[in-house]
N, C-alpha and C positions, 0 to 999 in steps of 0.2 A: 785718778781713782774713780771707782763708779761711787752713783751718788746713790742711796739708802733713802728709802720713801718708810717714811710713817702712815700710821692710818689718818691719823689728821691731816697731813701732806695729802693722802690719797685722795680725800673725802676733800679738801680743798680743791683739788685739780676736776672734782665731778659737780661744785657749785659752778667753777668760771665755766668748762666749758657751753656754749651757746647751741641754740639750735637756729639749722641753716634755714633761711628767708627763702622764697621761690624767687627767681631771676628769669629775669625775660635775655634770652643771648638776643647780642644787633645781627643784624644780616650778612655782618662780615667784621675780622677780628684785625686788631692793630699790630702789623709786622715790626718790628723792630732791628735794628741789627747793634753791631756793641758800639760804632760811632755816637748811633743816637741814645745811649747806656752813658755814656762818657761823655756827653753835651749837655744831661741833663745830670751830671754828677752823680744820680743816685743810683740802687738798686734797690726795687721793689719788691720780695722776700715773700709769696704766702705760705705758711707753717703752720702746723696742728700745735698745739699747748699740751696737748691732754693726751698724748702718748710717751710716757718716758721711757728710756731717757734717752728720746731723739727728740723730743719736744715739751717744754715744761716751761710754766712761770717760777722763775724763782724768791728767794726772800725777798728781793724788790718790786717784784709783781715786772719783773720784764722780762719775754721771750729767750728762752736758755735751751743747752743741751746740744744734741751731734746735729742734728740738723744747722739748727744757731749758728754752731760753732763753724759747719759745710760754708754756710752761708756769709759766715764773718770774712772766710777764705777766698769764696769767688770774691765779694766786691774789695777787699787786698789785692788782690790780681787783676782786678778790671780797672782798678787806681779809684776805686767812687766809696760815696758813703751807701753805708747799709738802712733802710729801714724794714722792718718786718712787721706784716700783717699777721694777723691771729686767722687764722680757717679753723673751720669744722671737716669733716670727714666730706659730706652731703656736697658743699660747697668750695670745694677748693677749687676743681674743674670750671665751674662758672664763672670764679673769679678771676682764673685767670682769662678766660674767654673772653668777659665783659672789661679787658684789661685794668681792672682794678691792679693786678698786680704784674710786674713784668714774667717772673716765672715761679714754680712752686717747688720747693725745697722741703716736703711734708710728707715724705715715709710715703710716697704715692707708689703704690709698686707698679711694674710694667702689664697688663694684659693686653689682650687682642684688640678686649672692644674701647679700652681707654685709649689706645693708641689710633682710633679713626677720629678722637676728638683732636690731641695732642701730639705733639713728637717731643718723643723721651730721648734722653741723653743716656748714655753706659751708666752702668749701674754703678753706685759710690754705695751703698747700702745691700742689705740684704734683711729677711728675716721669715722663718718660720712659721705657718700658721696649723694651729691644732687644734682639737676636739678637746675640749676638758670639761671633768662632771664630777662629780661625788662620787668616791670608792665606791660606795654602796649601789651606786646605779650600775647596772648589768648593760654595757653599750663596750661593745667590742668592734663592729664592722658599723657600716653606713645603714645597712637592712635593719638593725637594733633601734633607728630614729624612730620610727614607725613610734605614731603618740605621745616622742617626744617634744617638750617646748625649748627651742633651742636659739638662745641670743646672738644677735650680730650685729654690729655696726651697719646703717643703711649705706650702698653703695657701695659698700669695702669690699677689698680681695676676699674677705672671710664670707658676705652676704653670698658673692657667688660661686665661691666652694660648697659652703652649706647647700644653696638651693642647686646646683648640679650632681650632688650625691645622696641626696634627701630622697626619701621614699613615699610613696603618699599616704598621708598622714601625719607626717610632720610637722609641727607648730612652730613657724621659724619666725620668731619675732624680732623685726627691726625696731634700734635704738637709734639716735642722733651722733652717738658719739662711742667708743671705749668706756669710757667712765660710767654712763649708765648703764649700757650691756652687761659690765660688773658687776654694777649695784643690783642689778634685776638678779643675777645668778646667789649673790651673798645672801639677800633678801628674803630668796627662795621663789620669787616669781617664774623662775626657768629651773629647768631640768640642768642646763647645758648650757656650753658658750662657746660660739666658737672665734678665738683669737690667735695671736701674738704668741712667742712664747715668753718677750717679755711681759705684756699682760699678766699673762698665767703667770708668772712670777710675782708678779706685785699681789697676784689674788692670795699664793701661797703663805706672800708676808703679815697678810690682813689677816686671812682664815684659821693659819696652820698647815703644814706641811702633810698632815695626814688626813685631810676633809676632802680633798679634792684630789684629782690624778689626770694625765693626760690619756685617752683614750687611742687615738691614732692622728696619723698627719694628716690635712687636707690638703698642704700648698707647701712649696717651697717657693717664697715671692724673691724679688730683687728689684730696690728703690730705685726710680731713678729723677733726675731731674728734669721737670713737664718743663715746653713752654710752646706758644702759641705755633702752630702747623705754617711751614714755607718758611721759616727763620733760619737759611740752610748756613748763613754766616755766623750767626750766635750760637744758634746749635754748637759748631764744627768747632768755635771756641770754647764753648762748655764742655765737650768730650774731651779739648785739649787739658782741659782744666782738671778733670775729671782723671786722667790717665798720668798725668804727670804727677798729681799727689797720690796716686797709689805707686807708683815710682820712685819719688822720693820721702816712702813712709807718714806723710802729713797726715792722710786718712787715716792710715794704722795708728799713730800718735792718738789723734780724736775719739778713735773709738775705743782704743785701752783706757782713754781718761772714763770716759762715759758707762761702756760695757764691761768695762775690767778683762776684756779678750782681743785677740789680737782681730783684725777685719777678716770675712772671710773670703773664701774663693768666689767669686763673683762673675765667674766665666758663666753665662745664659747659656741654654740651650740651643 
């Protein structure tokens, strides 16, 4: 079953999240393959908390949700224990670079310019990103931004949607997380926000279904699993991974519990 966020739930998930530390990357990043995964027993997990319900603390205060649950699956399959790190949006990237963590299982969706840091695995996720504002506000096309203050998460798929159809004059103000990006729109700091359509969902639970509205789409993303560049073995293991539980249903299982919908077509472009 999908899980049901209160505003105190909500308002809890936008105290934990953190904002991200600047990081020095080293000169060169630590390759791995699944031998050395399964010599060292474990896997090293980095996850956002603060985007549900692919990543959430739950009433134990421990890493939950589709991601979690992605995540419980690979290291089931790799025969190892799981630990998972908590990221922020800003630094996921870094962390796995500075291999803090062996790879990120954190709603990262695929682009261009992420993929000259990373090599992405097929997509086990998907999701929507959209314009959403107050009924009252008159924003139909991109050209309408003009003077608008429009929220986004720093670094996210939304930051460069936004700033790629933005007009000048735009006020695109970056946040550290979802959770604040939110808060700034409920507030009233921002015209706009541009997110998630789960986000916008959660906004709808907190606000009312008739304060706010989606405007138009910026992105159709698709998650996938990062991990450090030249891991052509681990990689080729994780797509195995990747491909065989959309095959035999485990992902669709995960995501009915989570999103109460079945997964969707996740064929990329």
């Amino acid at each position: 079953m999908a899980i049901s966020f209160s505003r105190r739930s909500f308002a809890r998930m936008i105290a934990v999240a953190g904002v991200a530390a600047a990081v020095t990357l080293p000169l060169s990043v630590s390759a791995q393959s699944v031998a050395d995964i399964t010599k060292k027993g474990e896997l090293v997990v980095g996850m956002l908390v603060d985007f549900p319900p692919y990543g959430i603390l739950n009433t134990s205060n421990e890493p939950d949700g589709y991601d979690a649950d992605v995540a419980r699956l690979l290291a089931k399959d790799l025969g190892v224990k799981l630990k998972i790190v908590p990221v922020a949006g800003p630094n996921r990237i870094p962390f796995l670079l500075t291999n803090k963590v062996d790879m990120l299982i954190a709603s990262l969706a695929t682009t261009p310019e992420r993929a000259k840091q990373v090599d992405f695995s097929e997509a086990y996720a998907g999701a929507s990103i959209v314009l959403y504002a107050p009924k009252a506000k008159a924003i139909k096309a991109p050209a309408d931004l003009k003077g608008v203050a429009v929220a986004v998460t720093r670094a996210s798929t939304q930051d460069l949607a936004v700033t790629a159809i933005a007009p000048e004059g735009t006020q695109i103000r970056r946040f550290d997380d979802d959770a604040t990006a939110t808060q700034a729109l409920l507030s009233g700091q921002v015209d706009a926000i541009g997110a998630s359509t789960l986000v916008v969902a959660q906004i709808a639970k907190i606000a009312g279904k008739d304060k706010f509205e989606t405007k138009f789409l910026l992105r159709q993303q698709y998650h996938g699993i990062a991990l450090r560049p030249g891991q052509t073995e681990l990689l080729a293991r994780v797509n195995k991974f990747v491909a065989d539980n959309k095959a035999n249903g485990e992902l669709n299982k995960l995501h009915q519990k989570w999103l109460g919908v079945d997964l969707p077509n996740l064929k990329q472009p």
